[in-house]
KOLKOLLUM-213074 format. One record per atom (N, C-alpha, C, O): x, y, z. Coordinates in steps of 0.2 Angstrom, whole numbers, plus 5000, padded with zeros to 4 digits. Layout:
<drenros>
XYZ...
</drenros>
This chain:
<drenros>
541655485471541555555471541455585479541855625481540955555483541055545490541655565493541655615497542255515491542755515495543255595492543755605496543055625488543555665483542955735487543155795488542355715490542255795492542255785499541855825503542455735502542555725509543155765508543255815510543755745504544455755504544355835506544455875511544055845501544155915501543855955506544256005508543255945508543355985514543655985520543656035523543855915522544355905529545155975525545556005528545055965518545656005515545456075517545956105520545056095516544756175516544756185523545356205524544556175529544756155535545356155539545456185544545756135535546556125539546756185537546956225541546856185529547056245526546856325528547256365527546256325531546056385533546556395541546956445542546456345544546856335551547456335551547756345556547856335543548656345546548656395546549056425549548156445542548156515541548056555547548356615548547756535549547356565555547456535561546956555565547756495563547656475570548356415572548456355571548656445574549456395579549256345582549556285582548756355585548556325591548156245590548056195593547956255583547456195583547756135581548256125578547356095584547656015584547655965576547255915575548055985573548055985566547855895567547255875567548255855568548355795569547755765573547555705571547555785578546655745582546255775577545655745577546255835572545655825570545955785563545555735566546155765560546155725553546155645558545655605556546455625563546255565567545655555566545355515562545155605569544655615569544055595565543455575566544355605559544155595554544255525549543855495545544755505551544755435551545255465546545355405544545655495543546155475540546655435541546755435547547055405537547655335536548355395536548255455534548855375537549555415538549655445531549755505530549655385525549755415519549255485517549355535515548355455519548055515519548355595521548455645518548455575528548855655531549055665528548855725527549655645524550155655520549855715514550055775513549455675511548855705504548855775505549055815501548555765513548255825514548655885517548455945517549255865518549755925519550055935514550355995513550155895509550555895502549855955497549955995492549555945499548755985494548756065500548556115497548856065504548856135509549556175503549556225499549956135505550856145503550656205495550756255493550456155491550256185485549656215484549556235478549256215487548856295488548856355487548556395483549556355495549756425497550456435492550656485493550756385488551156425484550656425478550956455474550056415475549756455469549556515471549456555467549356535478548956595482549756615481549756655476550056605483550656655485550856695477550856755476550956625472551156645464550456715461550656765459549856715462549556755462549356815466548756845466549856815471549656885475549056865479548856915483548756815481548356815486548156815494547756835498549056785495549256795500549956825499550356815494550156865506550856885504551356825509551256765510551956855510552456805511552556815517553156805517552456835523552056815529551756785532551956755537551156775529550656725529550856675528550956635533551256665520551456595519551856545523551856485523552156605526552956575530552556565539552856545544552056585538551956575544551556505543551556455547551156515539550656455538551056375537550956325541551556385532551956345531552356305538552256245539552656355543552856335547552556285550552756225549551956315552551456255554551156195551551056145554551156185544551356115540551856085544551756045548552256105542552956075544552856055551553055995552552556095557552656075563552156005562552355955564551656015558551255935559551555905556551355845557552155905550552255845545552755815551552655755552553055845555553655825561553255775567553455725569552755815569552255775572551855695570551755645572551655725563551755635561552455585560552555525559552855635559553455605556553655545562553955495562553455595568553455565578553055495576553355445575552655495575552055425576552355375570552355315571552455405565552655365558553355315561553455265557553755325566554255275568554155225570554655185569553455205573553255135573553155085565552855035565553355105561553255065555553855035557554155085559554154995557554854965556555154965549554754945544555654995547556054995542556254915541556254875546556354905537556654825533557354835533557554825527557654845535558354865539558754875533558454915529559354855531559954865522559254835517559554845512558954825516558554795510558254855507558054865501557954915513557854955510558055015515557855015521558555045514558855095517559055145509559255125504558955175511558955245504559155315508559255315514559355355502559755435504559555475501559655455495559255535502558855585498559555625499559755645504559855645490560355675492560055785488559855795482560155825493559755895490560555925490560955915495560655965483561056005482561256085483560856125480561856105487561656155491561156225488561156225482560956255490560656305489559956295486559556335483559756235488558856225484558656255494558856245500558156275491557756335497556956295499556556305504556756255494556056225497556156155498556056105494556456145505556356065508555856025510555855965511555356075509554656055513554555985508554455925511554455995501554155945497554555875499554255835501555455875500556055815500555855785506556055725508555355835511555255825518554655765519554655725523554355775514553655745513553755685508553455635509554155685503554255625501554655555505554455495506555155595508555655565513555155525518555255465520554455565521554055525524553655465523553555425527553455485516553255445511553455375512553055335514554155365510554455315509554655275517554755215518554655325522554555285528553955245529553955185532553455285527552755245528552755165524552455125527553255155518553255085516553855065519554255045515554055075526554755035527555155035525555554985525555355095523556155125519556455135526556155135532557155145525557455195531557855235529558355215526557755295530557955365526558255405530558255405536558755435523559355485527559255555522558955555517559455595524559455645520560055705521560255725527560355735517560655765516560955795513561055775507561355885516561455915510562155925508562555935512562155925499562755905498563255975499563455995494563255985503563856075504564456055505564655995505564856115506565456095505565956065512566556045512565456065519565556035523565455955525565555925530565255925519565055845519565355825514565255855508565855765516566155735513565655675508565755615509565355695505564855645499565255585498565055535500565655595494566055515492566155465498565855415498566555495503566455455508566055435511566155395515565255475513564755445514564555395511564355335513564555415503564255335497564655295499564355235501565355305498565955245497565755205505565655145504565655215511565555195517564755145520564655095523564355195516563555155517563355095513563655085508562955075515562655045510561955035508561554985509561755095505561055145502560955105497561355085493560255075497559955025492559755085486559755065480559555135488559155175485559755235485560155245490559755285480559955345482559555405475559655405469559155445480558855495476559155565478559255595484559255585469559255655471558655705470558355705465558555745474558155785473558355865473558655895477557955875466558255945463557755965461557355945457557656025463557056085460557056145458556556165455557756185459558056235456558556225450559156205451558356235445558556225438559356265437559756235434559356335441559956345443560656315445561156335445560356265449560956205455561256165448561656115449561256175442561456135438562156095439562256035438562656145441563356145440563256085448563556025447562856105454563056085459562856005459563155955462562155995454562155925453562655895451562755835453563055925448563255875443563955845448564355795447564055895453564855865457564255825462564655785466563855815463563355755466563355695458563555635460563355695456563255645452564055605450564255545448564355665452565155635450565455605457566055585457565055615464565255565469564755525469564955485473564155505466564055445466564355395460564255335460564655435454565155395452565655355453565655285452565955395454566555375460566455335466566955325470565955315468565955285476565255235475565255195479564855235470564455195472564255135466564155145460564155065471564155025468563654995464563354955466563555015459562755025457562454955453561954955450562954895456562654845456562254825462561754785462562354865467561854855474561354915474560854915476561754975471561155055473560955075467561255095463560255065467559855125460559755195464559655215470560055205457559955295457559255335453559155325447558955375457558455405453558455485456558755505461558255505453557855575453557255605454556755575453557155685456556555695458556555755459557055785461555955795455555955865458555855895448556055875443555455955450555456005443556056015438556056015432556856015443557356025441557655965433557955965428557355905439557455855436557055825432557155765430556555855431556255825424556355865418556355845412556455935421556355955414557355955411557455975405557755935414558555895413558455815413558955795413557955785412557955725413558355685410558655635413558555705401558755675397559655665400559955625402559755735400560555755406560555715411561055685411560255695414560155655420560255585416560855555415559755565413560055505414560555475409560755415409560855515405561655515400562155505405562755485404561855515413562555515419562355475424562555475430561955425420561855355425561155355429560855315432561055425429560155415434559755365428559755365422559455325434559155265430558055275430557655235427558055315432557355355434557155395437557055405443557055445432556655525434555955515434555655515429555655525442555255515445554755585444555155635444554155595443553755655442553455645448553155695449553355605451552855625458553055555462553455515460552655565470553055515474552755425472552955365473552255465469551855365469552455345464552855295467552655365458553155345454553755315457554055255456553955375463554555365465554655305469555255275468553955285474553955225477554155185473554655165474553655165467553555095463554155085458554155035454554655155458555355115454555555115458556155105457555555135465556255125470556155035473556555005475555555015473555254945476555254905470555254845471555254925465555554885460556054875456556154815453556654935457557454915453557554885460557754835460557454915467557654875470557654815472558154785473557154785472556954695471557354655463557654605463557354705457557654675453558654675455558954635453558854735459559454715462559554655466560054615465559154645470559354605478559254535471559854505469558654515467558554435464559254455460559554405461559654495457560154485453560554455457560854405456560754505465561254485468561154395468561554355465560854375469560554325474560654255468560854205469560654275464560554245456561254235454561354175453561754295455562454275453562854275457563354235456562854315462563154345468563954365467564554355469563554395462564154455461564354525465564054575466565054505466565054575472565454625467565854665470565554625461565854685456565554745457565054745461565854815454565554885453565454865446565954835443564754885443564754935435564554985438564054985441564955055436564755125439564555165429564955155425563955205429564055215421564455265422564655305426564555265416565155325415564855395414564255405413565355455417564855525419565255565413565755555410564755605411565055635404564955695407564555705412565455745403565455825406564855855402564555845397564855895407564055935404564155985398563656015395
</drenros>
């Protein structure tokens, strides 16, 4: 309990300061305090959803938000700087957050992405528009991991030509596919009729089936060492 109203107030604290102050040294005061990297994390993820339930009731208007917001963002970038010294585990954990175009809130894909840095993933991210050759990004890499994340229940159509270039192009004897985001839980079932093998509702989730189908790929490799494709088959929507 302790530690649950320590949180909170170092939270009340920050959250007040994104509001009100550019200037402050977001990151020396949580050092400060002795938080751990993934802590930071918490704590900017807990500000992030805040200011969108003050916003959803009129609390704050969307000035405020976008200004406060900014400033999250400027610190998740500034740990993002410090969080390089983790070493990534080279192709064993290499993954791709892939966001479909016109989803409008990166902030959340931004912070998960960080997440998985913090255990030694090595992340890419990108978006699937109509300037990015997707298929030959898949067919070319070799992404242990590839997550979609989708939060606008609208992007339906757009998911679905992402799901039909990881068809097409990815080996899914080597790469699990999972998903993430409001969009994708409440399509969950649709998701996974098209080969998504885990729809993930929060990041702790997301970790522990991306660190576990992936360990269960690399022992199958290793076990048969089979260099075949099963790609599951994509049904029309």
């Amino acid at each position: 309990m302790d530690g649950v109203k320590r949180f909170i107030t170092i939270l009340d604290k920050v959250y007040a300061k994104a509001l009100s102050d550019g200037d402050f040294d977001f990151v020396g005061f949580m050092r400060a305090r002795s938080l751990g990297p993934s802590e930071m994390l918490d704590l900017i993820e807990a500000c992030v959803v805040r200011l969108g339930e003050e916003w959803s009731c009129d609390s704050l208007g969307f000035a405020t938000v976008a200004i406060a917001t900014s400033r999250l963002q400027r610190v998740l970038a500034s740990l993002s700087q410090e969080n390089r010294c983790f070493e990534p585990c080279a192709r064993e954990r290499s993954m791709l957050f892939i966001v479909p175009r016109g989803e409008m809130h990166l902030f959340a894909v931004n912070l998960m992405e960080e997440r998985f840095r913090l255990r030694g993933w090595e992340t890419s991210m990108v978006i699937a528009d109509r300037l990015l050759d997707l298929p030959h990004l898949l067919a070319t890499s070799d992404f242990r991991l590839v997550c979609i994340a989708w939060l606008d229940c609208t992007l339906k159509k757009r998911v679905e030509s992402v799901l039909h270039a990881i068809h097409t192009s990815v080996n899914r004897e080597r790469t699990c596919v999972i998903a993430g985001g409001p969009a994708a839980a409440e399509h969950s079932r649709w998701l996974e009729e098209r080969g998504v093998e885990k729809i993930c509702s929060n990041a702790q989730i997301a970790l522990d089936t991306a660190e576990r189908l992936g360990a269960t790929r690399i022992s199958a490799q290793i076990a048969t060492g089979i260099n075949g494709s099963l790609l599951e088959p994509l049904r029309s929507a």
